[in-house]
Residue frames relative to the residue before (quaternion, step in Angstrom):
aa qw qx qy qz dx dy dz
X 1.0000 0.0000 0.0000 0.0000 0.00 0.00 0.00
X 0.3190 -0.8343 0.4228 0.1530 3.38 -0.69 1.16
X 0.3348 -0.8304 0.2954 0.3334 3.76 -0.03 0.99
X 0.2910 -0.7354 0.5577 0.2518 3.87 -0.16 0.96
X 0.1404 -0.6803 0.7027 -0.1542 3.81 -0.52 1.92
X 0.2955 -0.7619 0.5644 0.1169 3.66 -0.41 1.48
X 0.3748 -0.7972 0.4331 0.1908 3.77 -0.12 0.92
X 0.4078 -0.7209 0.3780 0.4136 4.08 -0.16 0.90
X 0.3185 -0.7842 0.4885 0.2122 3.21 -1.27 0.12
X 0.3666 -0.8253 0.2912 0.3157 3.50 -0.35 1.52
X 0.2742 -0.8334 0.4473 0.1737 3.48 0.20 1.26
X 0.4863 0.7014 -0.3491 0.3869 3.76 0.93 0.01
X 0.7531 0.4516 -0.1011 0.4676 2.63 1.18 -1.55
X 0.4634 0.4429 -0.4516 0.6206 4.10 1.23 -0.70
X 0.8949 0.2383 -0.3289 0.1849 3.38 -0.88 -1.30
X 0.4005 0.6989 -0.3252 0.4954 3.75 1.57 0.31
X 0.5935 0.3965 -0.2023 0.6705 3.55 1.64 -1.02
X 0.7938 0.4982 -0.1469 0.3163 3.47 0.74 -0.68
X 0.6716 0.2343 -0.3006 0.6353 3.84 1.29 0.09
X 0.4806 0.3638 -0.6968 0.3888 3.32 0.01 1.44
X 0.5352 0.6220 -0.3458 0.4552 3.31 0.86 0.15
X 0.6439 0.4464 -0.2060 0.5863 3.27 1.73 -0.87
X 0.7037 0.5018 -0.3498 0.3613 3.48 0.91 -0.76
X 0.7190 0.2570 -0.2892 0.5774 3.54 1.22 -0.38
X 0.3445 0.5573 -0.6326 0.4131 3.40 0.68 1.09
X 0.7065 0.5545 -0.2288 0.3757 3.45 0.88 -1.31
X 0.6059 0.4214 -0.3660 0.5669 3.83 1.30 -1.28
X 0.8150 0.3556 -0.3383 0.3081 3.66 0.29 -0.59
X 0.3341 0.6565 -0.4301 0.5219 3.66 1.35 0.16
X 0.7696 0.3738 -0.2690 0.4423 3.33 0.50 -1.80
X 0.7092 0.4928 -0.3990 0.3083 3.97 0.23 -1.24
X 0.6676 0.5170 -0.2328 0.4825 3.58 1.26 -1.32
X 0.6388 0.4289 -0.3630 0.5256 4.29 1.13 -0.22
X 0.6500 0.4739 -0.3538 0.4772 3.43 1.08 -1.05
X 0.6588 0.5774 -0.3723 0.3066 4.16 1.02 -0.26
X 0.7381 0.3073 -0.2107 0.5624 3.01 1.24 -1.24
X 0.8233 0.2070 -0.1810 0.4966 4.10 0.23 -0.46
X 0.5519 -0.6491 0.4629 0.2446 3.69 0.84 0.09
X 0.2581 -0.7433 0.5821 0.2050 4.05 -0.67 0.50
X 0.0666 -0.7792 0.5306 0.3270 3.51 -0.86 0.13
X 0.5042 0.2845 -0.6603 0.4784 3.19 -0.27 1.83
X 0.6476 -0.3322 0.4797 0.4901 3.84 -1.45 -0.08
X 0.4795 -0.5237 0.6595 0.2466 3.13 -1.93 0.87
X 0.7182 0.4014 -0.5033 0.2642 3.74 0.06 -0.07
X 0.1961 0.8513 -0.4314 0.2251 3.48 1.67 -0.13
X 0.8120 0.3663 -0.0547 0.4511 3.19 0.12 -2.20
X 0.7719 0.5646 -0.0845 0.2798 3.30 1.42 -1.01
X 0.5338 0.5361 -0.1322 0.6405 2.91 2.51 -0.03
X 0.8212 0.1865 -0.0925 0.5313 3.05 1.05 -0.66
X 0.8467 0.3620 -0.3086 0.2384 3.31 1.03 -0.14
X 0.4303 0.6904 -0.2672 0.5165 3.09 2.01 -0.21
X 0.6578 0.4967 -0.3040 0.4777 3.35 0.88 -1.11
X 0.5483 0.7463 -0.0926 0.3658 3.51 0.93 -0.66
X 0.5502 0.5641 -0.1352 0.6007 3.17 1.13 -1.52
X 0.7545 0.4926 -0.1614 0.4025 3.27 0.20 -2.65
X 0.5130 0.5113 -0.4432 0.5282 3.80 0.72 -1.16
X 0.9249 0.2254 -0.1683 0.2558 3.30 -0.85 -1.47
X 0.4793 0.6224 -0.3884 0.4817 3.58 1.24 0.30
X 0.5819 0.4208 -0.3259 0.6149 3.39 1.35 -0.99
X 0.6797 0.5270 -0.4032 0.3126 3.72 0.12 -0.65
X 0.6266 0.5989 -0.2805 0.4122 3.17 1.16 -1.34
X 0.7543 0.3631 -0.2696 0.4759 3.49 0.69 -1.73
X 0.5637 0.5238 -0.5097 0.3848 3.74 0.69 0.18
X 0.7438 0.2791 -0.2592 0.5492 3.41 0.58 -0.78
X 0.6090 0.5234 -0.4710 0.3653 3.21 0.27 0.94
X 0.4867 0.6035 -0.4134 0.4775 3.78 1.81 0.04
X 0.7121 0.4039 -0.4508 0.3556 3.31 0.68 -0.52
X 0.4256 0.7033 -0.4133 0.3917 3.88 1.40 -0.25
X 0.5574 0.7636 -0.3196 0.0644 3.58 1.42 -1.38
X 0.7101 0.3914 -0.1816 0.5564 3.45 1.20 -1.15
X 0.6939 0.3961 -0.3989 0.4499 3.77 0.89 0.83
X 0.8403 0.1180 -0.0822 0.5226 3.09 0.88 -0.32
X 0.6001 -0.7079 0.3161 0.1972 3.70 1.32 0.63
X 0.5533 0.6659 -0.2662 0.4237 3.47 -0.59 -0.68
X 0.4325 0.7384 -0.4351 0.2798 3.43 1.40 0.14
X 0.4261 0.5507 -0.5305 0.4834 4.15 0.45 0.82
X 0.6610 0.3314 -0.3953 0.5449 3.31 0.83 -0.83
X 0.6596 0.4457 -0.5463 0.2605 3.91 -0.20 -0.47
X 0.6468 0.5069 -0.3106 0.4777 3.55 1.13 -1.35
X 0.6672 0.5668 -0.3204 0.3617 3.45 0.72 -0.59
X 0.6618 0.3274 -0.3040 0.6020 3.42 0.87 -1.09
X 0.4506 0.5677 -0.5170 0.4554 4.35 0.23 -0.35
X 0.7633 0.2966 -0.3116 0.4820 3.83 0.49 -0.98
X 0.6831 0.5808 -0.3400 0.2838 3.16 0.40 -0.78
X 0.6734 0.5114 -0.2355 0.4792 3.28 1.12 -1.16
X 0.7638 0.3439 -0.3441 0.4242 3.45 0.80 -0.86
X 0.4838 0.6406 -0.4632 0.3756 3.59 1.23 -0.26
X 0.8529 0.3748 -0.1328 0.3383 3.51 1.09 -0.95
X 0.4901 0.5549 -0.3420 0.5787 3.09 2.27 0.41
X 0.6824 0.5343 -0.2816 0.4118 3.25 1.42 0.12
X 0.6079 0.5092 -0.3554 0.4948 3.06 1.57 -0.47
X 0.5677 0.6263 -0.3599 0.3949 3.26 1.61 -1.18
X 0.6303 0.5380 -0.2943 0.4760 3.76 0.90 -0.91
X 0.7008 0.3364 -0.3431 0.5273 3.94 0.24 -1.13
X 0.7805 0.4045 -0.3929 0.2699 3.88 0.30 -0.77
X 0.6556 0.5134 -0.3880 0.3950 3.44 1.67 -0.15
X 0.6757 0.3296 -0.4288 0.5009 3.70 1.46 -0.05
X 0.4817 0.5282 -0.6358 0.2910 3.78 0.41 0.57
X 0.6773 0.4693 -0.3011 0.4800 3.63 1.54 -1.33
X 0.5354 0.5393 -0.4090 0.5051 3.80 0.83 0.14
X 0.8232 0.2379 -0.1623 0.4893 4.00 0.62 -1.00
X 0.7567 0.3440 -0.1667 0.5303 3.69 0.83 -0.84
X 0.6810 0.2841 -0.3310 0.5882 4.09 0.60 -0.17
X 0.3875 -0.7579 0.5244 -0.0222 2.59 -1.31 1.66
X 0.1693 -0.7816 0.5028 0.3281 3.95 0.38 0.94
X 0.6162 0.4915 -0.5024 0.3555 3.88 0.24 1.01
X 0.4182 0.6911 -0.4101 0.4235 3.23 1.67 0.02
């Protein structure tokens, strides 16, 4: 009888793949509440400080989560969240200095 050992799961690595997904839950939560009922603080609040946030520590996570790879597996999510996060800390970066140099707030 073979003994059925449940194999851990690098949790670093899912939830690293898993809050970008949260972070642009949150920017789109905020842009799509702040249209129809308004926020009472600024929309860039949540959007300066929390999105970026998320992305940071998602990237952090799914790094420290490659060295985890040959013990506990799961290694699509590390490579997976590593792109993801930095794909979206990059867009987050270029789209805040285009709206910082090229969008005029009189426009």
């Amino acid at each position: 009888m073979r003994s059925t050992k449940l194999k851990k799961t690098n949790n670093r690595a899912v939830l690293g793949f898993l809050l970008p997904f949260l972070a642009m839950a949150v920017a789109s939560a905020t842009v799509l509440w702040f249209r129809s009922y308004g926020l009472p603080f600024p929309i860039w609040v949540p959007l300066v400080s929390v999105v970026p946030a998320l992305l940071v520590v998602g990237l952090i996570l799914s790094i420290a989560s490659i060295p985890l790879i040959e013990d506990l597996g799961d290694k699509d999510y590390a490579y997976s969240g590593v792109v993801l996060n930095g794909f979206l800390l990059l867009l987050f970066v270029c789209s805040t200095l285009y709206y910082l140099f090229f969008v005029s707030p009189t426009e």
